[in-house]
C-alpha positions as CSV (number, residue, x, y, z in Angstrom):
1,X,-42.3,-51.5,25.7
2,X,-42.9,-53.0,22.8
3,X,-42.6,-56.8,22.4
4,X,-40.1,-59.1,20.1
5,X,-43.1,-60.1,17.8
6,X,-44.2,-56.5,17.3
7,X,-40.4,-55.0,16.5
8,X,-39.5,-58.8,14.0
9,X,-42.8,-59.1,13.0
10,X,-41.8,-60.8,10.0
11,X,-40.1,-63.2,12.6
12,X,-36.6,-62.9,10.6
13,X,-34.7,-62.2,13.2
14,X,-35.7,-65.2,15.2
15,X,-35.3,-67.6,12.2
16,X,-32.2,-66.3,11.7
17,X,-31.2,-67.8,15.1
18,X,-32.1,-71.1,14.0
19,X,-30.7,-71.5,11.1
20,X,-28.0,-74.3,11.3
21,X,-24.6,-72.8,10.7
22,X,-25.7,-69.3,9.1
23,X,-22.6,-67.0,8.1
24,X,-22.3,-63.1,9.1
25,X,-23.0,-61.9,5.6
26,X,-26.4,-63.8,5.7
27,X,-27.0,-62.7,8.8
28,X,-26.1,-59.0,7.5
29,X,-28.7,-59.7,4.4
30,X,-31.4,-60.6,6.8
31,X,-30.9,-57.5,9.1
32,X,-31.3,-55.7,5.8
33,X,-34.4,-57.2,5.5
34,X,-35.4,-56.8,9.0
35,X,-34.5,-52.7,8.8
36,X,-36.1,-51.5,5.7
37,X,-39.4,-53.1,6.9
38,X,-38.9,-51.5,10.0
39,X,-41.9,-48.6,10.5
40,X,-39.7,-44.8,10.0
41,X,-41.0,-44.1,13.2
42,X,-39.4,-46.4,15.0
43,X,-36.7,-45.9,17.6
44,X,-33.3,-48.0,15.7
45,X,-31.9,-48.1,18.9
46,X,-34.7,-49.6,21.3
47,X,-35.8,-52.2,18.9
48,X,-32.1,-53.5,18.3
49,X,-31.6,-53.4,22.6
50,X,-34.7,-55.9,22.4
51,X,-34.0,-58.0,19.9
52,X,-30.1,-58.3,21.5
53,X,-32.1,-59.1,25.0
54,X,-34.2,-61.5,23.5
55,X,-32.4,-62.9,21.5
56,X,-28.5,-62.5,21.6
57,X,-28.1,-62.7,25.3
58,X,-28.9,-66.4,24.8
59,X,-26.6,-66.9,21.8
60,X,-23.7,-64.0,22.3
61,X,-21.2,-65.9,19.8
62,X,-24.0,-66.3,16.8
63,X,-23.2,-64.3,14.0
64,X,-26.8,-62.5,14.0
65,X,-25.9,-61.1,17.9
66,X,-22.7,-59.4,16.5
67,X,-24.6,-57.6,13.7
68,X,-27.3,-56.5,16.1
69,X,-24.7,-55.5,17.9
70,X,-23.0,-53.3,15.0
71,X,-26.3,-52.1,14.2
72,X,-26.8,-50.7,17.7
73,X,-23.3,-49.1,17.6
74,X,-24.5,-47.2,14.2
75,X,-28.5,-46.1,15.3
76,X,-26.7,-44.1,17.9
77,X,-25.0,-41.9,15.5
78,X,-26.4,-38.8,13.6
79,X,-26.8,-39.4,10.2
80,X,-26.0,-37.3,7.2
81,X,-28.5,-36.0,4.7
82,X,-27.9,-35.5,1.4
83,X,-28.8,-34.4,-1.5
84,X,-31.2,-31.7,-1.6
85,X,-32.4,-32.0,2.3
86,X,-29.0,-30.8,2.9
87,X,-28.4,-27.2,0.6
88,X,-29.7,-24.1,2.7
89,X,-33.0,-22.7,1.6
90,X,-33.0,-19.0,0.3
């Protein structure tokens, strides 16, 4: 398994922790951040459960564990593609 420094290498999910009264939509922003630089293949779903264990389990009211939170609850569903991924090939 993969350690905390290798899935927030950036380190903006632990700053985001120490950030004196930070609000949910900053936190939201940062998870943004944290998720497009996030290597495509990745597992969502692990690195979120790590971050949440690392992280949220010692702070379960801050703002940033309830977004990690939502984030898990979304990595686990399927996703829809668009566009043309999505029209059948003749």
């Amino acid at each position: 398994m993969k350690g905390d420094l290798e899935i927030d290498h950036k380190g903006l999910i632990r700053e985001a922790y120490r950030i004196e009264g930070i609000t949910a939509p900053e936190c939201r922003s940062i998870f943004l951040d944290w998720a497009l630089s996030l290597p495509e293949a990745e597992d969502n779903g692990a690195a979120l459960r790590l971050l949440i264990d690392r992280y949220g389990s010692a702070a379960p009211d801050h703002p940033m564990t309830q977004v990690l939170t939502e984030g898990l609850a979304q990595a686990g569903r399927p996703r829809r593609r668009g566009g043309w991924r999505a029209r059948p090939r003749d």
